[in-house]
N, C-alpha and C positions, 0 to 999 in steps of 0.2 A: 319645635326645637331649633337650636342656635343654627346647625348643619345642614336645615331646611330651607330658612331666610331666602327673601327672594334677593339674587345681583344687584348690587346698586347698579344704577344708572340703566337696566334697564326697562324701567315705566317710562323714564324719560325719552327711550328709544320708541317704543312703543306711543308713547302720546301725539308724536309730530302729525297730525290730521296727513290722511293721501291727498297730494295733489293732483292725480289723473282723477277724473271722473269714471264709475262704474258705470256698468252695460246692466239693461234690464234684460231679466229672464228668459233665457230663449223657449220660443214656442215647440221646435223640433225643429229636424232639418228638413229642408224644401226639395222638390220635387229634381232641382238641377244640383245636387249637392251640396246646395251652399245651405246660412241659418239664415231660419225665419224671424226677424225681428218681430215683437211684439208693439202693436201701435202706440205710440208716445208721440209727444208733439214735438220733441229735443232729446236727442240721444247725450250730449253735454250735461242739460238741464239735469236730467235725470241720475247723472252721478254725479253731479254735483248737489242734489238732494240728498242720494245715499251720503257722503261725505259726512254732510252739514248733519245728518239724520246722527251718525255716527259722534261727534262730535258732541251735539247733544245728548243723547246719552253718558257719553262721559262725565259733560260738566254736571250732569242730574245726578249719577252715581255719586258723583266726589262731594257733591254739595254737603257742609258741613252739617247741616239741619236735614237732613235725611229721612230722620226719624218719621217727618209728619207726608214723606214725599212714596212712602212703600208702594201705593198702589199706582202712582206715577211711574216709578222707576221699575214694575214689572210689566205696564203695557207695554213699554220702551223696547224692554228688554222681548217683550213676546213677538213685536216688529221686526225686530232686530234678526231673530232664530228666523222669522217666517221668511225674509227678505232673502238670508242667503241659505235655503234648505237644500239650495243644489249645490252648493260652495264657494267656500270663501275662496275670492279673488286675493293675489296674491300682496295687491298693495294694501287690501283693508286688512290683512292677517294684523298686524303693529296694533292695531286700535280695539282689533274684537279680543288681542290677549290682553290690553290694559280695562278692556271692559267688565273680561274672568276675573282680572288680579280684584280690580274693586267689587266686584261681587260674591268674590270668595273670604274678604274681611267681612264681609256682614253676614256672612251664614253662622258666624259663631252667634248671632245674638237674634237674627231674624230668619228662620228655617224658612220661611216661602221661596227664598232666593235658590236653594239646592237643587231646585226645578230646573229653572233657569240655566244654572251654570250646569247642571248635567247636560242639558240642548244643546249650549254653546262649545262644549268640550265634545259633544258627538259630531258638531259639525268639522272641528278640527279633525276628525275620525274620515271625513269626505276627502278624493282629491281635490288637491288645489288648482285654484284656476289659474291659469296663465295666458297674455293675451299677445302676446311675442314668445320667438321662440327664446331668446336671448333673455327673458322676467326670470328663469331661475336661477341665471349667476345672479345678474343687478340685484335681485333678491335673496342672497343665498344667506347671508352674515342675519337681516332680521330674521328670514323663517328661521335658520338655528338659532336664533336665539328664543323665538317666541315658542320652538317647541321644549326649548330647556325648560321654559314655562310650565310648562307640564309638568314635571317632576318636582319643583318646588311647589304645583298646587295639593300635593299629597299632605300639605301642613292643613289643609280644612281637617275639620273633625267632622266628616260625614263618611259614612261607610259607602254610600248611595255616590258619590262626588271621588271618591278614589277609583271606586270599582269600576264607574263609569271611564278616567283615565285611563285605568288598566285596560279595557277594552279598546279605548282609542288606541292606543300602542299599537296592541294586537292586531289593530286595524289597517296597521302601515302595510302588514306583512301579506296581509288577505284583500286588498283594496277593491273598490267593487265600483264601477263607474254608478252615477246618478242617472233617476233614469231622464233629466232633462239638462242642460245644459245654458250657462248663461250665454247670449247671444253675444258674438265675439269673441267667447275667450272657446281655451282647450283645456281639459285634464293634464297637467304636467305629468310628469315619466311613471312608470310603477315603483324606481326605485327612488323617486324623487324626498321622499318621506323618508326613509331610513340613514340614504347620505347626510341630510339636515340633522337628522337624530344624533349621527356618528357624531357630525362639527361639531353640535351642541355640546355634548360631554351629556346626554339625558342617561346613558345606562348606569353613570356614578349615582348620581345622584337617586336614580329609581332605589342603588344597591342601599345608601342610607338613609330611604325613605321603610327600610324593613324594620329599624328603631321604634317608628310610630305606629307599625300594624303590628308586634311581637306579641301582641295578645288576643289579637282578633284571626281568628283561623284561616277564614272567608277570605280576609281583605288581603290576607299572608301569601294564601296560594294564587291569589290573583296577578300580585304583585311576583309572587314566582314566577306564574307564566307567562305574563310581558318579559322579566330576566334572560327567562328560556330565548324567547324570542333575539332578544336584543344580543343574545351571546353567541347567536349567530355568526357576528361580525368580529374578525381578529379588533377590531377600531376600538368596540363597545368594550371586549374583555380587557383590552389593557386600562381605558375606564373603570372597568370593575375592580379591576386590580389595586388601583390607587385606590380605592373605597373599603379595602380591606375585604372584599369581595369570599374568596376563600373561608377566610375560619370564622364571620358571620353565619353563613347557610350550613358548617356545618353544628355551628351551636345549636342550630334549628334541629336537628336531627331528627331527636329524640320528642319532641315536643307531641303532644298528642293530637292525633289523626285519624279519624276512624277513615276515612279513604283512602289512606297510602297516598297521595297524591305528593306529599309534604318530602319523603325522601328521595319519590320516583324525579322530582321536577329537580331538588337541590343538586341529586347524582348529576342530571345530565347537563343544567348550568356548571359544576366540577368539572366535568368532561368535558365540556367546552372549553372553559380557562385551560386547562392540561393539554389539550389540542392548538391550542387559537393564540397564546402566549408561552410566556416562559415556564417550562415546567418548573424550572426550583425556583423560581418565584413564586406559585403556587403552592407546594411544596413546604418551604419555608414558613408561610402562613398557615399550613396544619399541622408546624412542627410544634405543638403547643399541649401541656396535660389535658387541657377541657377538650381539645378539638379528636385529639386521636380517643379520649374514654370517651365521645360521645360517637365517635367511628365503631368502636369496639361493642358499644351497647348496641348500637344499631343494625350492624351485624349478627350478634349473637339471636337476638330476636328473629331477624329475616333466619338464621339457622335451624333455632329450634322449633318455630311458627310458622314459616311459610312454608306451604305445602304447593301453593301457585308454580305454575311454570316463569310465570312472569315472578312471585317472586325471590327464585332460585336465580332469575338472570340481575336480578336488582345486587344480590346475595355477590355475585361473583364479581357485579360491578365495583362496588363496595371494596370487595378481597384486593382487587387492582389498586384502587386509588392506597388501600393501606400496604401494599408492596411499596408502591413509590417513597411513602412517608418513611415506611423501615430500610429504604437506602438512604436517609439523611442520620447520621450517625448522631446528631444534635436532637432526634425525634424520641419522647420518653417511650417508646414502646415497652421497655421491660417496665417502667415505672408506675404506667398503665397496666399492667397484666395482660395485655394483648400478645407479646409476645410468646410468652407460656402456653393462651389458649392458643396460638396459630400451629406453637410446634406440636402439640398433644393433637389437636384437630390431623394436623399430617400423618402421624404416626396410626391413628384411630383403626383402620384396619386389618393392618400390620402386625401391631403390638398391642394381644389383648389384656390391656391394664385400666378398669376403672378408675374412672378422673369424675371428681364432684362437676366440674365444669363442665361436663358434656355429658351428664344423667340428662338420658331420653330421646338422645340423639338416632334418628335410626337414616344413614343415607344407602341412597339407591344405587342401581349403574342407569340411571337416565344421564345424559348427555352434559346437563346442567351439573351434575356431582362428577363428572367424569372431568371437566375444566376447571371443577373446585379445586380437583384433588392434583390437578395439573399443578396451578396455581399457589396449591400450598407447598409440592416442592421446591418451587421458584423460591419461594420468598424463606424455603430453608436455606437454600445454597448463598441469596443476601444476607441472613441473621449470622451464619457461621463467619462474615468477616466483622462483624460485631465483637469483639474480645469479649465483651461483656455475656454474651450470647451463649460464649461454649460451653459454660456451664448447665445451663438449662438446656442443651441440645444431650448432652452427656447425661444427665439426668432422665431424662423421657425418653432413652433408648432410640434416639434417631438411627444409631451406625444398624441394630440387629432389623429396624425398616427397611431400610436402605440395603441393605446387605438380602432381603428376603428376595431381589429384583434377580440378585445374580444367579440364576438359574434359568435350563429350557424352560421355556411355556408348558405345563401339561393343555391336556384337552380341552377347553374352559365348559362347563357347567352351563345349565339352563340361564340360573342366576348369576351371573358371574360377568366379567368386562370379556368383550368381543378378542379373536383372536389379534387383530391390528389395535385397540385400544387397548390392549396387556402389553402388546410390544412397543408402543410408545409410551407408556407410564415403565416399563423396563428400562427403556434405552435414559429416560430425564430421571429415573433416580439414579442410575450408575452415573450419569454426569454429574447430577448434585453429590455425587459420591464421592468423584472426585476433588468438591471445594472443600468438602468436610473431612475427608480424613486427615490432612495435615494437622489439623487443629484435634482428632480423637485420635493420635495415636494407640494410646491405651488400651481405648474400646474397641480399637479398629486391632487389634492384637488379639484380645479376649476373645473377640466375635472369630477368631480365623480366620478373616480377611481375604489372607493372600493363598490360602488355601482353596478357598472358594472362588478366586478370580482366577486362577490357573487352571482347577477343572471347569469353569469354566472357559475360558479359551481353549481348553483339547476340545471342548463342544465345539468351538466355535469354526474349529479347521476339521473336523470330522466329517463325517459322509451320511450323517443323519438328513433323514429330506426336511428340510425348511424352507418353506417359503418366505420371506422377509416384504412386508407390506411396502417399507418407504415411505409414507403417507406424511410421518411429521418434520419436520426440520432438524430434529435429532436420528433420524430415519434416511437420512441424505444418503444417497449411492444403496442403499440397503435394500432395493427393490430384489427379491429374487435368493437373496445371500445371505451372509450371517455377517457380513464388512461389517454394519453401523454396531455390533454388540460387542465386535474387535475390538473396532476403534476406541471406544468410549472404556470399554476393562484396560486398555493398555494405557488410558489418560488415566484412571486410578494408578496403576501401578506407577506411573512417572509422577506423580504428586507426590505418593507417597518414598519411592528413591530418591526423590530431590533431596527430601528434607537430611538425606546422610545417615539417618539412624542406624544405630551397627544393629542394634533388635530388628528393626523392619529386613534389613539388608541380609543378618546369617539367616532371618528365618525363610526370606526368599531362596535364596541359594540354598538352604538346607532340606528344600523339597524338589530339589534338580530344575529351578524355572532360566539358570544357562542355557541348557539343553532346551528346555522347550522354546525360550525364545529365541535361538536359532532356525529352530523348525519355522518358527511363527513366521522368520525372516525370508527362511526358500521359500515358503508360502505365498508370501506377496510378491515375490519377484517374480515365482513362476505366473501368479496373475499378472503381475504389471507387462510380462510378453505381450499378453491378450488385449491389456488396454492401460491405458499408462493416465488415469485420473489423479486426482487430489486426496482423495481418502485412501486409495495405496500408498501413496506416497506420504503421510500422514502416518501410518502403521510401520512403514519401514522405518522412518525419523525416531518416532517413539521409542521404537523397540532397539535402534542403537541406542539412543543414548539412557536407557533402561540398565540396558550390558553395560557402558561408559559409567556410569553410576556403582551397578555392583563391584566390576573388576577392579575400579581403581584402589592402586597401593596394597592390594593384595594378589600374591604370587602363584598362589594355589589356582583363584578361580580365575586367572589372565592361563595358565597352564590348561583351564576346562576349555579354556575359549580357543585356543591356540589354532591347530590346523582347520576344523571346521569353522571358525571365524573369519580365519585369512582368508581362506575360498572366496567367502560369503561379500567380504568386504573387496578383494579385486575389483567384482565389476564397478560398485561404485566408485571406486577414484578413477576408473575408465570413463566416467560419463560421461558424455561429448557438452564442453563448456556454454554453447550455444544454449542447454538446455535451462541455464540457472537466470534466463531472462521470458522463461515458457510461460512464468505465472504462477502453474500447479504447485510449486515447492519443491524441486529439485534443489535450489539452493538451499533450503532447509536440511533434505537430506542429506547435502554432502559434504555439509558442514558438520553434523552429527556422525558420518563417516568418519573424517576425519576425528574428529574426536573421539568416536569407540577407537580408531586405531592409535592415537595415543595412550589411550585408558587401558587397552585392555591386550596392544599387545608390547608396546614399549616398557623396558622393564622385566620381559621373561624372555631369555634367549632362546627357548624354543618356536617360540611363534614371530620371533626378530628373522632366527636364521629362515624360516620355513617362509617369510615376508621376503625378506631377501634372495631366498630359491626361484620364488614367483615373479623374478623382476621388480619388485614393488616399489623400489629407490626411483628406478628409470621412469615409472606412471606416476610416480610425483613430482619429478623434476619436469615431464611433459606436463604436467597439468599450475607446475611453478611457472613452467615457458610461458605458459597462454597470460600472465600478468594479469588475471583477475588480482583488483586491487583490495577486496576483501580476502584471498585465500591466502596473500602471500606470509602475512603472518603466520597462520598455522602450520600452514606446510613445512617455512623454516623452523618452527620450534620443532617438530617432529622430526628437522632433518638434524638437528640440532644436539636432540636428544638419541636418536640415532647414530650418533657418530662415536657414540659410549661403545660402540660393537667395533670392534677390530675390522670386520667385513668390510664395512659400510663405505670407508672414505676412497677404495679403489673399485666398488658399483657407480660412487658417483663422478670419481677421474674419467670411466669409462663413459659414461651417457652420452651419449650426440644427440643436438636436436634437429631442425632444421638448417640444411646449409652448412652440415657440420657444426654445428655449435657445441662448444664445450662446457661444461657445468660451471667454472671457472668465469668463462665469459656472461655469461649470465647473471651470476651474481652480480661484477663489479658493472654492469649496466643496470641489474635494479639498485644495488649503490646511489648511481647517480640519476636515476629516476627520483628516487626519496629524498637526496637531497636538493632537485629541482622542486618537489612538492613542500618541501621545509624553507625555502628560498634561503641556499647558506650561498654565498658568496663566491663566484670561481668567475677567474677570467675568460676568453673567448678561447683558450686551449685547453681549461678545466684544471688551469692549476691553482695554489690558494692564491688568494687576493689580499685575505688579510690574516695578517702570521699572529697579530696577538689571538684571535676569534677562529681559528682558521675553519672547525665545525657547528658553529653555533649560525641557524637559523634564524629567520627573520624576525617569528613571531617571538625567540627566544631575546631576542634583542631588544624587544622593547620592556619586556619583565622588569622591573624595579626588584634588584633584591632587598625582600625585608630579612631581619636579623627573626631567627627560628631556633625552638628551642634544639637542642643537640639531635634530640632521636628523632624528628621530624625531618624527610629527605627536602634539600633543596631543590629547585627548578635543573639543572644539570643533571641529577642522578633519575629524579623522576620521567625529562625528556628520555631517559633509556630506553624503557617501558613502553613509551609513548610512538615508536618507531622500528625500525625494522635493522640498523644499522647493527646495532648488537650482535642479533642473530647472524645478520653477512659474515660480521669481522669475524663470530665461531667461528663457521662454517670453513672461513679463508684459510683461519689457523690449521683447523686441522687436515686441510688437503695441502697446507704450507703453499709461503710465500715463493719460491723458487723453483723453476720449470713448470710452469705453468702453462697448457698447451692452449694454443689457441688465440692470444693476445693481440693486441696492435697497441701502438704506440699510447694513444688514447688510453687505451686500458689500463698501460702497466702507471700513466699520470695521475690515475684512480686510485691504483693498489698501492700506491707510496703511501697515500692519505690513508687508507683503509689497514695500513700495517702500521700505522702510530697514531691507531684511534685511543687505545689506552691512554697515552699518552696525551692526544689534545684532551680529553675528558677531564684528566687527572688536574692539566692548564688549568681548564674553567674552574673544578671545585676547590682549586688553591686562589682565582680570580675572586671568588664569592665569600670565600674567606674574608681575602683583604680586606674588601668593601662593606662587609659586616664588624667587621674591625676597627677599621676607620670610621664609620659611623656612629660606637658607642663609646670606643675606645679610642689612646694617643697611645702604640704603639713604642717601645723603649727603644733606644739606639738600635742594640744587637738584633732584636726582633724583625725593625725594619728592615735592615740591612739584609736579613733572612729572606725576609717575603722579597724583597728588592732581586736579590737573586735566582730567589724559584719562578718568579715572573719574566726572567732574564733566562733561564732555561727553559721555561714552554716554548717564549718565543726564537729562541736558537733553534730548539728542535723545530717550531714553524718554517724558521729561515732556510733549516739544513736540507728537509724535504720536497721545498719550493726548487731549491737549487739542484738538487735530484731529479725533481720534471723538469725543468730546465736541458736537463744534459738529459737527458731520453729524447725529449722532444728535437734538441740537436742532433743526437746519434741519429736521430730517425730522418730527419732533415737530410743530412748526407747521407745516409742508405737509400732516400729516393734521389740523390742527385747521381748516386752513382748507378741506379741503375735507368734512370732515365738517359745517362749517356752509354750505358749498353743498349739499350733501346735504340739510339740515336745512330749507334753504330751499325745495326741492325738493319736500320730502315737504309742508310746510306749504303748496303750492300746488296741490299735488294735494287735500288734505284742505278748500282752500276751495272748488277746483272738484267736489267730492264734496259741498259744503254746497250749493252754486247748484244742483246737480243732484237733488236731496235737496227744495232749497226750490221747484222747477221743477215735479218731480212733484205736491208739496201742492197748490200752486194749480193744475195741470192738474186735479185731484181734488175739490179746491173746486168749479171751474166746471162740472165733470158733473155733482155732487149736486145745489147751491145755484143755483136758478136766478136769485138775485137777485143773487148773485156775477157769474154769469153775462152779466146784463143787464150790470152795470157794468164787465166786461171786455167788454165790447161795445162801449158806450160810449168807452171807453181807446181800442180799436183805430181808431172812427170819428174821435175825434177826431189820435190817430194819424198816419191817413193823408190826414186831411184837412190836417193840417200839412206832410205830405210833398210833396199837389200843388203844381204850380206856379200862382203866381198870376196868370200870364200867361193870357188864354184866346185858346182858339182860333178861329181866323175861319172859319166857316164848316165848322166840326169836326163833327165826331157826338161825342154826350156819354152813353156809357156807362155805366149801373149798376152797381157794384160788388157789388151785394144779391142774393143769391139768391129768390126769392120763394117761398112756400113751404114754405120748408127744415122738415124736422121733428125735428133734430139741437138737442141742446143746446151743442155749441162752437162757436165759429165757424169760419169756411169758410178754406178752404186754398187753396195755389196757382192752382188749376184756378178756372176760374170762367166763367159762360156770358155769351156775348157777343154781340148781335145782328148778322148782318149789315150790310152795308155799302147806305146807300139807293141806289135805284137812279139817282135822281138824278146820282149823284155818278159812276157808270160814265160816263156820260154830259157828260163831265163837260169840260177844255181841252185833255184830247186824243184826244176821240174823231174827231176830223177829220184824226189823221194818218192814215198808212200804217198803223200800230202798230194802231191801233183798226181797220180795216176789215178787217184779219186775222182766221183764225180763231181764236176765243178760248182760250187755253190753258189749261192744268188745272187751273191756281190761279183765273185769272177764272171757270171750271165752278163752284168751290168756293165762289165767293163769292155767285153766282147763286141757292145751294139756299137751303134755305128755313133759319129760326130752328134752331138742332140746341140743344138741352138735356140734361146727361150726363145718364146712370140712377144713381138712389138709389146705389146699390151702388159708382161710378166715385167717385161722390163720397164716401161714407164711405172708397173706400179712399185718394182723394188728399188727404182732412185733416189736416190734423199740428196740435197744438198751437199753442192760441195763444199769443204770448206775453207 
């Protein structure tokens, strides 16, 4: 065939005679490790005979007159085989495959030659000789090429000449050293052979030499299991690939084979290309009628016929590669009938319904049917995103299979699946449950569904003993527990609440599953105390936003949800923010937090007010503080939507956060966070910059506006949405623009902007106007003249607010000049009372040294306090001394000071004639009785103080 032909130009590579000389035969190796040459009189001589030996042959083969030369040109050729039985050296390779080519033209017409070239294709089968280490680069380009040779000799028509190639292949893989070796050279590598193969491109060409043996069985499987071999290498498969590799071998499927050998050897070349290349490349190639009916035949046979262990495992092999096919949407599976037999096979022991397709079918619970049945779920939970699909899943009673999982385990039976093999075919059909019931609502209604998914999850939180295997990957965390049968019924129920149906949704609510998926929710919290994994946190996420789903825009069940929900939902908006970067899904959860707390309790004032009892404003404006730049959205729309409540806007006047921060201040710094991340324009004190644009962003600026029909939003009203600015300016509104606690100067150059956002907005979509205007249309005098003016009031209004931070930032200007000069005055009265205290010390310093200082601060004091007395004197007084007498200090005296008694006279005195006096005398008159008391040295050095 044409796709057999041998490369041009390569005879011509191959014919160039080797100019090294070959090494004769080595004898073995010698006794010092070296080789024993064999006696020759010229080691030169002697490969330069081989050569010439070579050479001649050639021209013998080629000679045109051949006819009369047969038995010439097979002694040649018997030479030839005997000469290299231990193998071919790596420079004669070129000339013994021009030797094959020309001897495999004449076996069409003269059979003796078949001999021959089987020899000389066994000795390519030998490693090659190399006589440098460095002969298998310099040589790499002809040996691949001369083994591509190989695959193009598959065009002989000898069965004897192919099969023999096929073994040479096989031979690369299994190599066996010879037991003698030519003198000089070495066996090149083990994998010397296979990398040449790869260069070659020989696995293409092996794949469409399967053309010329499609009728011969023999030469078929032979040719398979070189394939086998060669698909080894990722190199060969992507070869194969370009050969059309794929939906060749599996046209073969079916072909007849009394050995099985035919589908066991095609599978695992499949398996290879699906492992070693592109899967949808492969894929692709069995997306064809003939290739999946002969997938589907071949199957059903290994079904109903193989009773082997081996071929149940071929059986499920099979079942795989036709999963992959039925996720390529482009693949006829239903077109085939395969998809029908896959779902009825699933179903089979479920739902007892005879089906003509599977009369006789009897499966076991051996291990092999245990992965069947694995497997056949798989590739339901693939068909049902099939559109095509849902019909024939509807029909064959998938949902009442499916549905049979959601129940305890009983006791299982002699004959029956193991207690961990029921829990894992439980836990993947309630997963596959969960892809399919979107698509059967219907069935999934008819069946009672959600009836059976709620008692079951009361099993699942109950106190019945279960032990939980864990064993499968749908069994994750389920060691011990009933978590993995949770998890997976509450991923039903969120499939099915997504979808919004009011039928799915009253009939949930109508069997009280508010109530119990509250329960569900203490449940996992009170586990997650214990241990805080992924599949708790997984069940709690579900189960809000389950709630989130039911409650919304209904009054009643947001009223079922109210006080035990609130509870419920506190600690999650307490989480510590740290946590939403754990991994587990914390941020998962508290994302769905917040949103059951939109859903389910915004909108009923009893569960608002009983929110607002529990603090709840305060835990979200602490969890707005922390500036996750994902939450800040939600939390403002909640806070947003909250401020419908009368309550709400003096919980949030109140809030402090850190450093005292006020709710107020908050906001207009995430203000200008968002608009730093939107890149709008503000000068170096954050006032506008530019009065026509004053809030439009960077990326908004480069927008082209095109002309849209009327009910389509433009770029201005859509940016709304797109940002958090909206939300703020709410929120400003309704705690109002004035007295605002908490500001700086900074801030209120924000809130100017932030209280005529309406206003620049309204600017841009009257801007977007014009320019769609002007672009289709020439506006008429008066018209213009309009637009001319509203574009002349945005920017007034830009001009007038500019001018506004303008004069705030001024007034703030002097309110720090004025109080840096109270400051200033401050410091300079401290720095004088540091002078008096300075000048205080000197002269206490003076009077201790200088006693003549001293005297005269003496003198100061007497006269002093002679100033001080009264001039008045006393009648009949005691006149005490002021003076210490004595003293032998240089300062003078201090507070304390000695004083004489009171004369006795004076006891005596106008009222000793009362009652008072003939008393006995108390402890003060005892005092006054003693005699002179005078302090000690020491009383008085310590009560002196400076004079002043």
């Amino acid at each position: 065939m044409s796709s057999l032909a041998e490369p041009p130009a390569s005879r011509a590579l191959s014919r160039s005679p080797a100019r090294s000389p070959a090494l004769s035969p080595a004898l073995g190796p010698s006794r010092c490790g070296g080789e024993r040459r064999q006696g020759a009189p010229d080691g030169g001589a002697s490969q330069e005979t081989r050569s010439a030996d070579l050479n001649h042959a050639i021209r013998l083969l080629g000679d045109s007159d051949s006819s009369n030369l047969e038995e010439k040109q097979l002694k040649v050729l018997k030479k030839v085989v005997k000469r290299f039985e231990n193998g071919l050296p790596l420079k004669d390779l070129a000339q013994i495959i021009d030797i094959l080519n020309l001897c495999a033209e004449k076996v069409n017409e003269q059979e003796a030659f078949i001999e021959p070239v089987c020899e000389l294709i066994k000795l390519c089968g030998l490693p090659f000789q190399k006589k440098k280490l460095s002969d298998e680069v310099s040589y790499s380009v002809t040996v691949s090429k001369s083994i591509a040779q190989l695959g193009y000799l598959m065009r002989v028509p000898s069965s004897q000449v192919r099969i023999q190639i096929c073994k040479c292949i096989i031979s690369f893989y299994k190599a066996e050293l010879p037991r003698k070796l030519l003198s000089g050279y070495q066996p090149t590598s083990a994998n010397y052979k296979i990398e040449m193969a790869e260069l070659g491109g020989l696995a293409e060409t092996f794949v469409l030499s399967l053309a010329v043996v499609e009728n011969e069985l023999t030469e078929k499987l032979w040719v398979l299991k070189a394939l086998q071999h060669l698909s080894s290498s990722g190199v060969n498969c992507r070869h194969m690939l370009k050969a059309q590799a794929a939906s060749r071998l599996c046209l073969y499927l079916n072909d007849v084979d009394p050995s099985g050998q035919l589908v066991f050897r095609s599978s695992e070349i499949l398996w290879n290309l699906l492992e070693n290349t592109s899967k949808e490349e492969v894929v692709n190639q069995l997306s064809n009628l003939e290739c999946v009916h002969a997938l589907k035949e071949v199957f059903v046979d290994l079904l109903l016929h193989g009773f082997r262990h081996y071929d149940r495992q071929l059986r499920n092999d099979l079942l795989v590669i036709a999963t992959l096919v039925a996720e390529n949407p482009a693949a006829p599976m239903i077109e085939s009938g395969f998809t029908a037999l896959l779902i009825v096979l699933a179903t089979y022991t479920e739902v007892k319904i005879p089906n003509p397709l599977l009369k006789g079918l009897k499966l076991t619970f051996c291990y092999e049917d245990f992965e069947m049945k694995k497997l056949l779920f798989n590739i339901i939970g693939i068909l049902s995103k099939d559109p095509r699909a849902v019909q024939l899943l509807s029909e064959n009673d998938v949902m009442p299979a499916l549905l049979y999982y959601v129940k305890p385990h009983q006791k299982p039976g002699f004959h029956d699946w193991s207690a961990s093999q029921y829990e894992e075919l439980q836990l993947h059909a309630i997963a596959i449950l969960a892809s399919v019931a979107p698509f059967l609502v219907d069935k999934y209604l008819s069946c009672q569904a959600n009836t059976l998914l709620l008692v079951f999850l009361e099993w699942c939180m109950g106190q019945d003993p279960f032990f939980g295997q864990g064993n499968s990957f749908h069994g994750t965390g389920g060691r011990g527990n009933k978590l993995a049968q949770m998890r997976y019924s509450l991923r039903v129920l969120r499939s099915v609440v997504s979808l919004y149906d009011d039928s799915v949704n009253l009939n949930l609510c109508d069997q009280g599953a508010i109530s119990q998926l509250l329960d569900i929710l203490k449940y996992a919290a009170n586990k997650s105390k214990e241990r805080d994994d992924a599949i708790l946190l997984e069940i709690q996420a579900d189960t809000l936003f389950i709630l989130s789903a039911l409650c919304e825009n209904d009054a009643h069940r947001k009223e079922l949800f109210s006080y035990e929900g609130v509870d419920i939902l506190i600690p999650f908006i307490q989480m510590d923010p740290k946590k939403l970067y754990s991994g587990l899904g914390h941020n998962r959860l508290l994302f769905n937090a917040l949103d059951c707390l939109w859903s389910c309790v915004v909108g009923c004032y009893i569960a608002e007010d009983y929110f607002l009892e529990q603090q709840g404003i305060f835990l979200l404006l602490d969890l707005l503080a922390s500036k996750q730049k994902n939450l800040c959205n939600i939390i403002l729309g909640i806070l947003v939507e909250f401020c419908d409540n009368p309550r709400t806007t003096s919980h949030i006047s109140t809030w402090r956060g850190e450093k005292d921060q006020t709710a107020a201040n908050l906001l207009i710094q995430l203000w200008r966070q968002e608009e730093l991340d939107l890149g709008v324009k503000r000068d170096q004190y954050g006032r506008i910059a530019d009065v026509k644009r004053p809030i439009v962003g960077s990326f908004q600026k480069q927008q082209e506006v095109i002309p849209m029909p009327a009910n389509s939003p433009t770029f201005a009203i859509v940016e709304i949405s797109e940002n958090i600015r909206a939300k703020l300016y709410l929120l400003l509104c309704k705690l109002g623009f004035e007295d605002l606690p908490g500001l700086s100067a900074k801030d209120f150059v924000t809130l100017a902007i932030i209280r005529r956002y309406v206003d620049f907005k309204v600017g841009e979509v009257w801007s977007e106007v014009c320019t769609e205007l002007k672009e289709e249309f020439r506006p008429v005098a008066s018209d213009e003249e309009a637009l001319k003016v509203i574009s002349e009031v945005s920017e007034n209004i830009g001009r007038s607010v500019a001018a506004l931070q303008t004069e705030v930032l001024e007034s703030q200007h002097r309110q720090e000049i004025r109080e840096e000069e109270k400051t200033y005055t401050k410091i300079q009265a401290v720095h004088k009372q540091k002078e008096m205290v300075n000048k205080s010390w000197e002269n206490f310093l003076t009077r201790t040294s200088n006693y003549e200082a001293l005297k005269k601060a003496k003198r100061l004091q007497e006269k002093s306090i002679e100033a001080s007395r009264s001039k008045l004197k006393t009648q009949n007084g005691a006149v005490h001394s002021t003076d210490i007498k004595g003293l032998s200090t240089t300062i003078g005296s201090g507070r304390l000071v000695t004083v004489e008694s009171t004369p006795s006279q004076l006891i005596g005195g106008p009222r000793s004639g009362t009652d008072l006096a003939l008393g006995k005398p108390s402890v003060c008159e005892g005092a006054l009785k003693k005699i002179k008391r005078v302090k000690t040295l020491d009383s008085i050095k310590k009560d002196l103080g400076p004079v002043e």
